[in-house]
LUMLUMTOR-438706 format. One record per residue (C-alpha): x, y, z. Coordinates in pm, whole numbers, always signed. Each point is the difference from the previous one (the first is absolute). Example, Ala and Ser with C-alpha at 12.3 -4.5 7.8 and 13.67 -1.06 7.14 Angstrom:
2
<pt east="+1230" north="-450" up="+780"/>
<pt east="+137" north="+344" up="-66"/>
//
This chain:
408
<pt east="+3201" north="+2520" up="-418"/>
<pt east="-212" north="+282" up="+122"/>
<pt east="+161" north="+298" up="-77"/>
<pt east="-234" north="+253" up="+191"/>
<pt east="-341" north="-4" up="+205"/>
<pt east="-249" north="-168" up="-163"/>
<pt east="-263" north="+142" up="+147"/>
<pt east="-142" north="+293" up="-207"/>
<pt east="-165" north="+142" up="+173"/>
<pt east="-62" north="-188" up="+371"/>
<pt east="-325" north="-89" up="-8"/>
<pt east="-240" north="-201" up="+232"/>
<pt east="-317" north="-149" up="+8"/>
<pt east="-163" north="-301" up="+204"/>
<pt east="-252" north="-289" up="-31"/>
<pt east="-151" north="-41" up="+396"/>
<pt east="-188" north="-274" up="+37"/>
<pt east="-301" north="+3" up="+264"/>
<pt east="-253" north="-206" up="+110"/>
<pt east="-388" north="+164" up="+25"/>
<pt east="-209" north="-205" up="+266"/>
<pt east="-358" north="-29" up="+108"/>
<pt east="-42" north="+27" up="+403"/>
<pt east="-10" north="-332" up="-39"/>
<pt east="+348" north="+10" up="-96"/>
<pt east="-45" north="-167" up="-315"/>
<pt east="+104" north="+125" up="-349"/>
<pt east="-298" north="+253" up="-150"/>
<pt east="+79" north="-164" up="-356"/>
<pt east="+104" north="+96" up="-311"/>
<pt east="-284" north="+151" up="-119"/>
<pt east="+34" north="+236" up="+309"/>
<pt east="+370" north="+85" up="-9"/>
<pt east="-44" north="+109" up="-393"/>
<pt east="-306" north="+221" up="+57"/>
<pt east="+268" north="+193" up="+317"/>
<pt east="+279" north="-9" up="-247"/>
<pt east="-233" north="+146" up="-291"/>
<pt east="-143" north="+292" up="+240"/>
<pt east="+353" north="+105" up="+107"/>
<pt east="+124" north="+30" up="-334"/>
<pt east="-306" north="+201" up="-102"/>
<pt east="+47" north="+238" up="+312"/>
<pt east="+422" north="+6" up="-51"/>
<pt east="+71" north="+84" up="-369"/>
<pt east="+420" north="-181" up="+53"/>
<pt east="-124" north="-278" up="+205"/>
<pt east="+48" north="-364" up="-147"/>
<pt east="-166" north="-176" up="+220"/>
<pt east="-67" north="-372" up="-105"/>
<pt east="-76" north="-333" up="+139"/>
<pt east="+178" north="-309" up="+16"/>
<pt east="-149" north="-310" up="+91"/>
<pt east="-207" north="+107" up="+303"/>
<pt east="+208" north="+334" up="+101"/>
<pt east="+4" north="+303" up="-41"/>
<pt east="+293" north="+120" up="-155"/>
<pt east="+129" north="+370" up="+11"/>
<pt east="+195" north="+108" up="-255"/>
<pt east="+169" north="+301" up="+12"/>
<pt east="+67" north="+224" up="-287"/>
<pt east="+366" north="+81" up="-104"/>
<pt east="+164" north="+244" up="+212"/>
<pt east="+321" north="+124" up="+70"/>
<pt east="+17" north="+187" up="+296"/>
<pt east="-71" north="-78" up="+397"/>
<pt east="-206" north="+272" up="+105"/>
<pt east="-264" north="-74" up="-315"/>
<pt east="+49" north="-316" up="+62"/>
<pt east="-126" north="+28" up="+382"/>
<pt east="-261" north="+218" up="-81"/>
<pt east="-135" north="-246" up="-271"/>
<pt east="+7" north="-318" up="+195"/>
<pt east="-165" north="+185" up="+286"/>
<pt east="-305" north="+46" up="-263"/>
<pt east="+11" north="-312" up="-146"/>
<pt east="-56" north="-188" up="+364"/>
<pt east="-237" north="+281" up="+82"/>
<pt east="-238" north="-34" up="-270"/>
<pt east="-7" north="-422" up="+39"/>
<pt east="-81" north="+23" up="+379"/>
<pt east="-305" north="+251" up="-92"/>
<pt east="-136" north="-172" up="-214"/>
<pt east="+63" north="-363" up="+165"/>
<pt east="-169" north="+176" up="+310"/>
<pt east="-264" north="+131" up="-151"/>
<pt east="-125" north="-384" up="-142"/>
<pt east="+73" north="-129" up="+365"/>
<pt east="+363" north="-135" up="-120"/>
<pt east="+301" north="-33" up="+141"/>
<pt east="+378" north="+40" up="-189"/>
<pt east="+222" north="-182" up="+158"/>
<pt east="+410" north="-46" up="-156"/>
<pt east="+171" north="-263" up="+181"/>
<pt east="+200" north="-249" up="-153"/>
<pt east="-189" north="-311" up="-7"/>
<pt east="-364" north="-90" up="+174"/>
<pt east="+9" north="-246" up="+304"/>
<pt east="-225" north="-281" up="-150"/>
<pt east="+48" north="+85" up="-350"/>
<pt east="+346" north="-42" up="-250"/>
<pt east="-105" north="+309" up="-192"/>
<pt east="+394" north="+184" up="+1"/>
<pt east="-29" north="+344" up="+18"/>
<pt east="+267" north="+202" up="-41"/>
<pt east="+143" north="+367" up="-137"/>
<pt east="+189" north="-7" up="-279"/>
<pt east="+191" north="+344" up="-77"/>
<pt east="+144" north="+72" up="-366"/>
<pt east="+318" north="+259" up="+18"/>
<pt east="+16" north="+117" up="-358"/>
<pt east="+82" north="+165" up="-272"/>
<pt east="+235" north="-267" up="-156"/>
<pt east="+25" north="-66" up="-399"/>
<pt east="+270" north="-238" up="-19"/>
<pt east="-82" north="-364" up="+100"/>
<pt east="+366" north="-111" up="+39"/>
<pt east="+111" north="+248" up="+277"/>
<pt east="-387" north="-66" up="+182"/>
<pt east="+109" north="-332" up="-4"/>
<pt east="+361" north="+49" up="+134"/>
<pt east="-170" north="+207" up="+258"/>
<pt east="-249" north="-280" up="+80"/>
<pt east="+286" north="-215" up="+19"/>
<pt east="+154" north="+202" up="+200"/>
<pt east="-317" north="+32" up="+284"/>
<pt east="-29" north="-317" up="+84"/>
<pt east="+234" north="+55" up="+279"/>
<pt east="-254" north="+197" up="+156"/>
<pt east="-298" north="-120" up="-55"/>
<pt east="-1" north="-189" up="+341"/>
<pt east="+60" north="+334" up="+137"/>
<pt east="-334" north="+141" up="-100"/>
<pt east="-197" north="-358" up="+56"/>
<pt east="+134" north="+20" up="+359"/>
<pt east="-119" north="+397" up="+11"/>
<pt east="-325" north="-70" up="-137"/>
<pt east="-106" north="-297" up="+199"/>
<pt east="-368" north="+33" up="-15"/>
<pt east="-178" north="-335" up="-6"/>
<pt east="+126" north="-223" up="+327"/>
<pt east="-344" north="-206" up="-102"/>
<pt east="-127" north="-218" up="-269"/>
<pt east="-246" north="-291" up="-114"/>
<pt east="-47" north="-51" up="+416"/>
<pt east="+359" north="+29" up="+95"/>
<pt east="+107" north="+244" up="+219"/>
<pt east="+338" north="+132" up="+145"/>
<pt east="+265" north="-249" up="-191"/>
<pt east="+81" north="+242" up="-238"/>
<pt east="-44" north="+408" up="-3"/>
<pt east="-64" north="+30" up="-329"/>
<pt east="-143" north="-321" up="-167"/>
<pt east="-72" north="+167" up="-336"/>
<pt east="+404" north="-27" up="-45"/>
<pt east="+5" north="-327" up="+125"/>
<pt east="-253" north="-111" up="-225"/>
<pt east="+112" north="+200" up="-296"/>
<pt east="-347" north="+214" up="+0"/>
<pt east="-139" north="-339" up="-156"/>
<pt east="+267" north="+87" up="-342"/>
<pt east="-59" north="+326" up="+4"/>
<pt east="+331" north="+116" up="+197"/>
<pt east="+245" north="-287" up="-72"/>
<pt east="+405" north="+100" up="+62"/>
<pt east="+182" north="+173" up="-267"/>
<pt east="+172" north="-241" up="-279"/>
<pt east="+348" north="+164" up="-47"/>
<pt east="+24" north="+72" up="-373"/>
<pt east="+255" north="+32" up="-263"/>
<pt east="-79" north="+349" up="-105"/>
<pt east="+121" north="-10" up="-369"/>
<pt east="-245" north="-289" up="-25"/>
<pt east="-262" north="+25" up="+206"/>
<pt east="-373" north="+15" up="-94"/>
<pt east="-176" north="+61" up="+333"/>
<pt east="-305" north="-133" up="+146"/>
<pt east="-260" north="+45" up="+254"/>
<pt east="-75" north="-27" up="+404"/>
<pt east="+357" north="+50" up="+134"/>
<pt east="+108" north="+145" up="+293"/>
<pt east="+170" north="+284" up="-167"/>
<pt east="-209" north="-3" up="-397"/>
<pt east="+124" north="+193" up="-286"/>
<pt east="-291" north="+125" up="-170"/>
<pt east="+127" north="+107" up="-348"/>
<pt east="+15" north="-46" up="-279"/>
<pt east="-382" north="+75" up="+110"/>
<pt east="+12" north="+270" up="+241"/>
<pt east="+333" north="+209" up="+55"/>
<pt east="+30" north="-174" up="+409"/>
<pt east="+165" north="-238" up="+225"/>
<pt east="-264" north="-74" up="+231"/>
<pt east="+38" north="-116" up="+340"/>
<pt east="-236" north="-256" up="+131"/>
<pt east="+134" north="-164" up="+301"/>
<pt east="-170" north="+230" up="+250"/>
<pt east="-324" north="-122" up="+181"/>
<pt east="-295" north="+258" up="-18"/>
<pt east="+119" north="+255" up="+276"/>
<pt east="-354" north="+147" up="+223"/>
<pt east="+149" north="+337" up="+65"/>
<pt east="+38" north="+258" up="-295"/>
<pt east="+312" north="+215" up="+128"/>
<pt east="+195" north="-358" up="+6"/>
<pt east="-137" north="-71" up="-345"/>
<pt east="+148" north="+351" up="-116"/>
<pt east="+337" north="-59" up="+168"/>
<pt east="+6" north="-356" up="-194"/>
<pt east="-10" north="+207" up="-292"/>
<pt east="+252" north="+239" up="+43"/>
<pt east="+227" north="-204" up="+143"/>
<pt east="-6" north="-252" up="-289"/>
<pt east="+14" north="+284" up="-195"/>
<pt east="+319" north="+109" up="+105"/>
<pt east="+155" north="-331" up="+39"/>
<pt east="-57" north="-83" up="-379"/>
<pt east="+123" north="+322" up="-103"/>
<pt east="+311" north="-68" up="+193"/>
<pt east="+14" north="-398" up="-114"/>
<pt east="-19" north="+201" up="-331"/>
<pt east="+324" north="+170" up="-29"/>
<pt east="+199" north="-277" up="+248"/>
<pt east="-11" north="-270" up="-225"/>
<pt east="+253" north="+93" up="-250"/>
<pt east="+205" north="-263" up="-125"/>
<pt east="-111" north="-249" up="+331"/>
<pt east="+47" north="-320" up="+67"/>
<pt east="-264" north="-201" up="+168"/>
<pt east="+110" north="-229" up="+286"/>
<pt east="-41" north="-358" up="-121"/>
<pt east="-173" north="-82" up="+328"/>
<pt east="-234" north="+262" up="+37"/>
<pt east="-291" north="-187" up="-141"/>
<pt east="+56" north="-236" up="+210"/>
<pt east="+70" north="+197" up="+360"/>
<pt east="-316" north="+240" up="-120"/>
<pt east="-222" north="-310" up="-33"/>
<pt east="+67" north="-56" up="+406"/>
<pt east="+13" north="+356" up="+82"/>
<pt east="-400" north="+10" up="-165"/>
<pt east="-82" north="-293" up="+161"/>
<pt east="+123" north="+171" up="+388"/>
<pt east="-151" north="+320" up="-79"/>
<pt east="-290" north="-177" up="-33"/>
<pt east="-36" north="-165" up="+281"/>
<pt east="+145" north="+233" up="+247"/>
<pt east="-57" north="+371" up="-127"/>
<pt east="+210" north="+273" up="+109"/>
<pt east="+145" north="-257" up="+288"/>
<pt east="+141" north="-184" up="-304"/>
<pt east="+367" north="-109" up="-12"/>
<pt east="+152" north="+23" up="-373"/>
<pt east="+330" north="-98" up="-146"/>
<pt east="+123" north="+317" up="-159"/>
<pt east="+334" north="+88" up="-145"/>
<pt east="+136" north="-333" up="+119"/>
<pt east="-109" north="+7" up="+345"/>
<pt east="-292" north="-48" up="+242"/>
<pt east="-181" north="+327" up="+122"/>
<pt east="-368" north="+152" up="+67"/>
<pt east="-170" north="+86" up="-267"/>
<pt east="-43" north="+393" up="+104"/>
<pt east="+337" north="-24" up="-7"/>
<pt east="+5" north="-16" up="-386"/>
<pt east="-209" north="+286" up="-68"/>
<pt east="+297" north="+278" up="+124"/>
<pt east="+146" north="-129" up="-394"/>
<pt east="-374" north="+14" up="-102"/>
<pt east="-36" north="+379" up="+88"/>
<pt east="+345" north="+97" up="-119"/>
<pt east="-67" north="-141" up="-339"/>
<pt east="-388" north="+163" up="-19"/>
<pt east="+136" north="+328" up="+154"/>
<pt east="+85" north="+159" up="-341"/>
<pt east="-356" north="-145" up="-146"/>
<pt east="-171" north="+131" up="+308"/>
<pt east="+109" north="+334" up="-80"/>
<pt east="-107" north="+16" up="-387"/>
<pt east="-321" north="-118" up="+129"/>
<pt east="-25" north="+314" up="+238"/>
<pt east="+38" north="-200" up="+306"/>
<pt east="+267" north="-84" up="+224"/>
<pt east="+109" north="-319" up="+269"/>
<pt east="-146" north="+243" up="+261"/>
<pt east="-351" north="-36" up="-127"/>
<pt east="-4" north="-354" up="+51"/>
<pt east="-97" north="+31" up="+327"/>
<pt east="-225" north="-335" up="+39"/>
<pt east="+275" north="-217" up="-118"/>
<pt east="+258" north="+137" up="+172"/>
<pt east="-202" north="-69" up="+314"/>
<pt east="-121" north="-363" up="-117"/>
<pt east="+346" north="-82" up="-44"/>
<pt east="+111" north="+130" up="+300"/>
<pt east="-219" north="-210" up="+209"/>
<pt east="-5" north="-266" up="-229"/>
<pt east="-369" north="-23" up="-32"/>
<pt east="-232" north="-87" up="-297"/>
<pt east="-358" north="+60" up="-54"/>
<pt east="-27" north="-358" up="-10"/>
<pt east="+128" north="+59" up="+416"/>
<pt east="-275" north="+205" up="+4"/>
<pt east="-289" north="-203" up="-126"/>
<pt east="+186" north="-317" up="+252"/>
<pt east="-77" north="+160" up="+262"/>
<pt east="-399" north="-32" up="-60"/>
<pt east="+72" north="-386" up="-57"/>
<pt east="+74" north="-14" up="+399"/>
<pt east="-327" north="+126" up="+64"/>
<pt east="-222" north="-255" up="-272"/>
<pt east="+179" north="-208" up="-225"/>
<pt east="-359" north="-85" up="-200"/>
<pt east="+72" north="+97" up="-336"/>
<pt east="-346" north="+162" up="-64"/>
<pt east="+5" north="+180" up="+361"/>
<pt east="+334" north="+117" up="-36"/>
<pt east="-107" north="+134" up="-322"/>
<pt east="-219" north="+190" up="+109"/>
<pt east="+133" north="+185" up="+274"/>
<pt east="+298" north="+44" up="-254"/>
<pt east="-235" north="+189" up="-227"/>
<pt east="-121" north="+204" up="+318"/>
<pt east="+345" north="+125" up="+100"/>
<pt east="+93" north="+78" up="-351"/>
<pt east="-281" north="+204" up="-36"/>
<pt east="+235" north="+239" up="+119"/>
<pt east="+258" north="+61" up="-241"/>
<pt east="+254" north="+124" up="+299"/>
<pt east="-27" north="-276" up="+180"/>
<pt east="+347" north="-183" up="-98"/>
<pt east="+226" north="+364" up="+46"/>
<pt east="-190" north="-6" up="+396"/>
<pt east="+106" north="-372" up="+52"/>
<pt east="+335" north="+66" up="-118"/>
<pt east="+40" north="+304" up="+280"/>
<pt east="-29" north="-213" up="+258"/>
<pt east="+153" north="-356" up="-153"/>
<pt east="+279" north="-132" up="+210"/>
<pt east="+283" north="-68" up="-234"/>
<pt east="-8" north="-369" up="-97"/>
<pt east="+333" north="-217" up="+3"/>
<pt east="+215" north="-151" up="-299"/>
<pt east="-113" north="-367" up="-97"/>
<pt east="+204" north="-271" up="-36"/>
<pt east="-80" north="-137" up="-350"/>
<pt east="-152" north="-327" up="-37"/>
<pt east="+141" north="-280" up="-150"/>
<pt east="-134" north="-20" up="-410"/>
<pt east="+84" north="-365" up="-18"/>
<pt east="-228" north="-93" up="+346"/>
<pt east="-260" north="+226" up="-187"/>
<pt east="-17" north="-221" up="-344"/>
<pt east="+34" north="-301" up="+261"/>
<pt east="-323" north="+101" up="+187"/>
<pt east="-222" north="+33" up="-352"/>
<pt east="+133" north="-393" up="-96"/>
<pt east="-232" north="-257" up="+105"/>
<pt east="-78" north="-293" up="-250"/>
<pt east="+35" north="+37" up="-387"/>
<pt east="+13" north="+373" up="-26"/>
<pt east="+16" north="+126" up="-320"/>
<pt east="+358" north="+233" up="-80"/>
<pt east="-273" north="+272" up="-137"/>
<pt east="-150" north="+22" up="+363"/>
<pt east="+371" north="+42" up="+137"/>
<pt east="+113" north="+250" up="-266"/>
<pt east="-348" north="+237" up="+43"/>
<pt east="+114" north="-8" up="+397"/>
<pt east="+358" north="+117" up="-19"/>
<pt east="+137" north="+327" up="-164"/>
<pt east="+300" north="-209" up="-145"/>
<pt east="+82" north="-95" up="-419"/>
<pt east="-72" north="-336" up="-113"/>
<pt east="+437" north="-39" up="+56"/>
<pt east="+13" north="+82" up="+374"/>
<pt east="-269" north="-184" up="+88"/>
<pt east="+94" north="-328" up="-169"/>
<pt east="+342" north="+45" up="+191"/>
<pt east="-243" north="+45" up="+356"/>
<pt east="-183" north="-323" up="-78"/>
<pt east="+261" north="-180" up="-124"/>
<pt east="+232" north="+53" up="+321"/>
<pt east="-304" north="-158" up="+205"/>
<pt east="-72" north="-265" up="-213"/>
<pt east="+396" north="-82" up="+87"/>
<pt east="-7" north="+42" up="+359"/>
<pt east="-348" north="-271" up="-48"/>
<pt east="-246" north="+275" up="+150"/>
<pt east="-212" north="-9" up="-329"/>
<pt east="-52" north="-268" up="-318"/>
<pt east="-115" north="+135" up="-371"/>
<pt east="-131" north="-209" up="-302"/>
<pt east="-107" north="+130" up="-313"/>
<pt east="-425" north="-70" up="-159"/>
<pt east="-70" north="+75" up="-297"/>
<pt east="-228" north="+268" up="+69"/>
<pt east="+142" north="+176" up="+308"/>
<pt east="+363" north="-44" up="-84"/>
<pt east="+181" north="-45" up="+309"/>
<pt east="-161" north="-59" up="+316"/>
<pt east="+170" north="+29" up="+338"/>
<pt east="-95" north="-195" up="+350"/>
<pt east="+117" north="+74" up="+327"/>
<pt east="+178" north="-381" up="+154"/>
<pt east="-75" north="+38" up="+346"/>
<pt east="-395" north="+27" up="-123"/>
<pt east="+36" north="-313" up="-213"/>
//
């Protein structure tokens, strides 16, 4: 049982993720992104920078208050754009590329935490709301030449393993791992990170990310004494992730045993982080992006549909994606004049599995696709093998195999 905060101090820190592209709108390489990474920790004596694969990566130092926190983000994005600009680059942080599978995403560590059992009983305890913050940080409504299905296809497609949902654990025995939604990071660093947020383009929305999470762990922190976790949360979570995928901020959730909007959850979000918030040096108030986001329900992944209307050529749209981003204001002046977008009416899972079925499809293929445990999903495809919509075998080297009848 956790018998006070765990976090000592409240910390934060961040890994964003972001492409650098040629005016071509290809990748400038690896070789590239480590000589930009190399010069920006030479000119900023805290800055981690890395790469990973072929991003960029930020890394913030550890910090534990808002207003340094601002101020050192500010110089971190700064000192990338200058120098990408000066070799004719561009830096672009957006959740996925449009003909590309290349995940990109920010993943934000609220720290200081020593003891691995009550991170983990705090993990445990945020997978709740981790559909929350996928639906919030919708990002990438594009992917491998599909566009519009889903608003954030990173989720969907589990940023290719590296953002996969949360395992609930037994804490006592628990050992970790890696690539989950919500990661504890110790016994190697003293974290829980959060990685279930696409790359977000504007840097005042990364910095409310931040604080926010900040808060809410802090307050997930000192709630969790002694509770018990809902048998069926895994299971309702796994459908929440999957809507908040596919419909943003418009995103219908079941939460506390009923249907409602997703923006609806995040009145318990804020009264849980306002304590954290505050400790931070920052307050619900200063959340001032969000609070409008989730007021008219719109994503950045809204944002970046809107260009699809106009050219839905990967490359093209690309490109003039790059252009508008060049300003880094340019999501906070769509969002002044958005029209406020309605609720969805969540689509049916089961028609969803249905539609990726066609002959001999191997289980793997079906689990990658949904957000669901090996156990819920054998109880979907076993009530449509029933009602004679589907027909499995088992090979020896795919294991079972699943066809769609009306295709046989």
């Amino acid at each position: 049982m956790i018998k006070k905060p765990p976090f000592h101090p409240l910390t934060v820190g961040y890994d964003w993720e972001m492409a650098v592209l040629k005016n071509t709108t290809e990748s400038v390489g690896e070789e590239e992104i480590k000589k930009i990474a190399n010069e920006m920790r030479r000119k900023i004596s805290w800055a981690r920078v890395g790469m990973d694969i072929d991003l960029l990566e930020l890394r913030m130092e550890i910090i534990s208050n808002w207003q340094e926190f601002k101020e050192k983000n500010r110089a971190l994005i700064d000192c990338a754009k200058k120098i990408a600009e000066r070799k004719g680059f561009t830096i672009l942080p957006i959740g996925v590329r449009p003909s590309e599978q290349m995940p990109i995403g920010s993943h934000i560590h609220i720290g200081t935490i020593a003891d691995f059992t009550d991170a983990t009983r705090i993990a445990n305890g945020m997978i709740k709301y981790v559909p929350c913050f996928v639906a919030l940080a919708c990002n990438s409504p594009f992917s491998r030449f599909e566009i519009g299905e889903f608003k954030s296809y990173r989720v969907i497609y589990n940023a290719e393993w590296c953002s996969f949902p949360t395992e609930m654990r037994i804490p006592r025995l628990a050992r970790g791992g890696w690539g989950e939604d919500v990661q504890v990071r110790l016994p190697g660093k003293p974290t829980i990170e959060m990685r279930c947020l696409d790359s977000t383009a504007d840097i005042n929305l990364m910095e409310e990310y931040v604080g926010l999470l900040a808060g809410l762990l802090y307050g997930m922190g000192k709630r969790l004494k002694g509770k018990k976790e809902d048998k069926d949360m895994v299971k309702w979570q796994s459908i929440n992730r999957f809507r908040a995928a596919k419909d943003g901020l418009q995103a219908t959730l079941f939460w506390n045993s009923e249907e409602m909007s997703v923006t609806e959850s995040f009145k318990e979000i804020f009264t849980i982080a306002q304590e954290g918030l505050e400790i931070f040096g920052a307050s619900i108030d200063d959340l001032k992006i969000i609070k409008k986001m989730l007021k008219k329900k719109q994503t950045q992944a809204d944002f970046l549909l809107m260009f699809t209307e106009l050219d839905k050529d990967p490359p093209s749209l690309f490109r003039t994606i790059m252009n508008v981003l060049s300003n880094e204001d340019a999501f906070k002046e769509y969002l002044k004049k958005a029209k406020r977008l309605p609720i969805k009416k969540p689509v049916s899972i089961e028609n969803f599995i249905l539609s990726h079925i066609t002959k001999e499809v191997p289980y793997l293929h079906l689990y990658i696709l949904t957000p669901f445990p090996p156990f819920y999903l054998n109880r979907i495809l076993t009530r449509l093998e029933k009602v004679g919509r589907i027909t499995s075998k088992v090979t020896p080297y795919e294991g079972r195999v699943y066809s769609r009848t009306d295709l046989l």
